[in-house]
C-alpha positions as CSV (number, residue, x, y, z in Angstrom):
1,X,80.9,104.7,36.5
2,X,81.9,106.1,40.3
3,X,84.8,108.5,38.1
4,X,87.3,106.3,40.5
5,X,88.4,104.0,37.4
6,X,91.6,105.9,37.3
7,X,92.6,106.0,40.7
8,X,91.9,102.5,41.6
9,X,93.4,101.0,38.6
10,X,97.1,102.8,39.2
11,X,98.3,104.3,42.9
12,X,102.3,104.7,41.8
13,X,102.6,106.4,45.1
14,X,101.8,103.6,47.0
15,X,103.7,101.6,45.1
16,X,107.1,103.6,45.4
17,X,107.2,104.9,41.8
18,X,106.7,108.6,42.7
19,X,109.7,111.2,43.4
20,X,112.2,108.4,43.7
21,X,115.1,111.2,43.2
22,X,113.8,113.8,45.7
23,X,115.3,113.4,48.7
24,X,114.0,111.4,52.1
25,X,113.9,114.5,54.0
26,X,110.7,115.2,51.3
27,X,109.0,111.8,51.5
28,X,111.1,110.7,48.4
29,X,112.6,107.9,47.7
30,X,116.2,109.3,47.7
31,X,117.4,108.3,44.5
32,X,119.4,109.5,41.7
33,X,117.0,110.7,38.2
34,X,118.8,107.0,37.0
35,X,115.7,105.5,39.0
36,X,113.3,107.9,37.8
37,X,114.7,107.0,34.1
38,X,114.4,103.2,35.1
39,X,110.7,104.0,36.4
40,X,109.8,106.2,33.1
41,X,111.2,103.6,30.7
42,X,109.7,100.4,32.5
43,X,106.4,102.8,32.6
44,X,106.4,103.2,28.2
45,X,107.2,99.6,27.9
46,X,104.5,98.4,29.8
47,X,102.2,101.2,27.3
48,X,100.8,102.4,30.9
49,X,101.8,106.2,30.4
50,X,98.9,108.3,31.6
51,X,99.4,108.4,34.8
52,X,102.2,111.4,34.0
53,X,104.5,109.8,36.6
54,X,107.6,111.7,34.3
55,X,106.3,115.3,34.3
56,X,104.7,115.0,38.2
57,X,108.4,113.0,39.3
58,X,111.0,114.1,36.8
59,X,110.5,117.4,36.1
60,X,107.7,119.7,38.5
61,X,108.9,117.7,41.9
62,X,112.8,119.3,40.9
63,X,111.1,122.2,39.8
64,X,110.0,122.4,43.7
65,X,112.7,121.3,45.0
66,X,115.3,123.7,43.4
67,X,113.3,126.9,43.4
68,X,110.8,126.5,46.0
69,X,110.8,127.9,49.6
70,X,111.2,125.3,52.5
71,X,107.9,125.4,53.8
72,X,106.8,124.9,49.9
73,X,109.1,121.7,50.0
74,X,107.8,120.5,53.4
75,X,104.2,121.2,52.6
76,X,104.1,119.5,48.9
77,X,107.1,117.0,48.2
78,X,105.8,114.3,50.7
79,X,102.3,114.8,48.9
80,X,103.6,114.5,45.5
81,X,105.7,111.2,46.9
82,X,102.5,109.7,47.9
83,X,100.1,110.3,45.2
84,X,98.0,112.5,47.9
85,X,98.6,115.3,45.4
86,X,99.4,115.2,41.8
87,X,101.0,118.3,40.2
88,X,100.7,119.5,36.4
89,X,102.4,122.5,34.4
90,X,100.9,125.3,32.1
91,X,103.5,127.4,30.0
92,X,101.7,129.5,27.9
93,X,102.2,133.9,26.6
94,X,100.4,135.5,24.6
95,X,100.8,134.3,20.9
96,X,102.3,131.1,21.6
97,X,99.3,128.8,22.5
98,X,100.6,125.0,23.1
99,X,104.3,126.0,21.2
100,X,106.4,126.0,24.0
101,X,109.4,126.6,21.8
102,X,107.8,130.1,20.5
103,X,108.2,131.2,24.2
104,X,110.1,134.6,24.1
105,X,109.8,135.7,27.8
106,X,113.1,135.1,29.4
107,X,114.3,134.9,33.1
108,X,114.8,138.7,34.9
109,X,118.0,138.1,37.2
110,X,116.3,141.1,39.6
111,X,113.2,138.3,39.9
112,X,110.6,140.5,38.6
113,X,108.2,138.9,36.7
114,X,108.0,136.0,38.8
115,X,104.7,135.9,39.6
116,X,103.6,134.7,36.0
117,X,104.6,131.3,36.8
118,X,102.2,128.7,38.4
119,X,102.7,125.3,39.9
120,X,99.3,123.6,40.0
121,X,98.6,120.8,42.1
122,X,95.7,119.0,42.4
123,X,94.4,117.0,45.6
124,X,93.6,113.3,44.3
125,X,91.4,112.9,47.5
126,X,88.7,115.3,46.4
127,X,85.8,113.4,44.6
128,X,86.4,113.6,41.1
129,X,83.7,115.5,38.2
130,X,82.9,113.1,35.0
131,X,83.1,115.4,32.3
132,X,79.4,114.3,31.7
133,X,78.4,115.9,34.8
134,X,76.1,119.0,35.0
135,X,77.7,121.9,37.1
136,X,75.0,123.1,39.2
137,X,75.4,126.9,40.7
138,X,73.3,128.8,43.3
């Protein structure tokens, strides 16, 4: 096992099925979220989910776009289209574990606080670590 199986078995960003409702301008495919709902839904019939083409197209590539600066936009839309990078959300406070709905932080209209929130994105180029593998350190 070369830890490729997952890559070379689905590339949705080469096949057009990535960030079909961001705009052009961000390497999308200028779409409304009815062709991401199309996508999603053709995606569970065909039991081929685990890619996460819903959460990396639906909902962190708007997150992005609506709240994130234009250099941020320029820099990782066109990435996320293409399936160079694939991004991934973590919610999480102190009590609440994997209960999203016990959240009790709320929005602060002066925008303090806004440095608890993380996008993370992961490069798919970078060679990829079997969980089998033995982390060497210096």
């Amino acid at each position: 096992m070369d830890g490729q199986g997952p890559r070379r078995a689905c590339r949705p960003g080469a096949a057009g099925l990535l960030c079909l409702s961001i705009t052009e301008e961000y390497g999308g495919g200028g779409g409304t979220f009815a062709h991401e709902a199309v996508a999603i839904t053709e995606q569970m019939r065909a039991l081929a989910p685990s890619f996460g083409g819903p959460l990396h197209s639906g909902i962190i590539a708007h997150y992005l776009n609506s709240y994130g600066t234009e250099e941020q936009k320029k820099t990782w839309l066109p990435k996320m289209a293409t399936g160079e990078v694939i991004a991934a959300i973590a919610m999480t406070e102190p009590g609440t574990g994997s209960d999203l709905q016990s959240i009790a932080t709320k929005a602060d209209p002066k925008g303090l606080g806004a440095e608890s929130v993380s996008l993370i994105l992961v490069e798919t180029t970078r060679e990829a670590r079997r969980a089998d593998q033995k982390v060497h350190h210096p």
